[in-house]
C-alpha positions, -999 to 999 in steps of 0.1 A, spaced: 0 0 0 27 21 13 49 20 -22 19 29 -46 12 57 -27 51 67 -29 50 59 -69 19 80 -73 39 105 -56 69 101 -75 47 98 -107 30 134 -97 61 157 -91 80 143 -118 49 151 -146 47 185 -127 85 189 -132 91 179 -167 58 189 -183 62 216 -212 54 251 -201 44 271 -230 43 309 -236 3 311 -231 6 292 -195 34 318 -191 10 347 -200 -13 333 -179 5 327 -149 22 362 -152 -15 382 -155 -27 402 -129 -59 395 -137 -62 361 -139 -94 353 -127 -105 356 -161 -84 326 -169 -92 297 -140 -110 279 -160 -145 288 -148 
C-alpha cells in the first residue's frame, strides 16, 4: 500500500516537473488578472 502511494507521488512531481510550459501558460500565470483565466 505504502509503495503505490510513494509511486503515485513520485509519478506526480515528476509530470509537474518535466511537463512543457508554454508561452500562453506563461502569460497566464504572469497576468494580474487572472481570474478571467481559471477555467470557470
Amino acid at each position: 500500500m505504502e509503495t503505490w502511494i510513494i509511486l503515485l507521488l513520485a509519478v506526480v512531481v515528476l509530470w509537474v516537473l518535466f511537463r512543457p510550459i508554454t508561452k500562453k501558460e506563461l502569460d497566464r500565470y504572469n497576468d494580474k488578472d487572472n481570474w478571467s483565466n481559471m477555467g470557470f
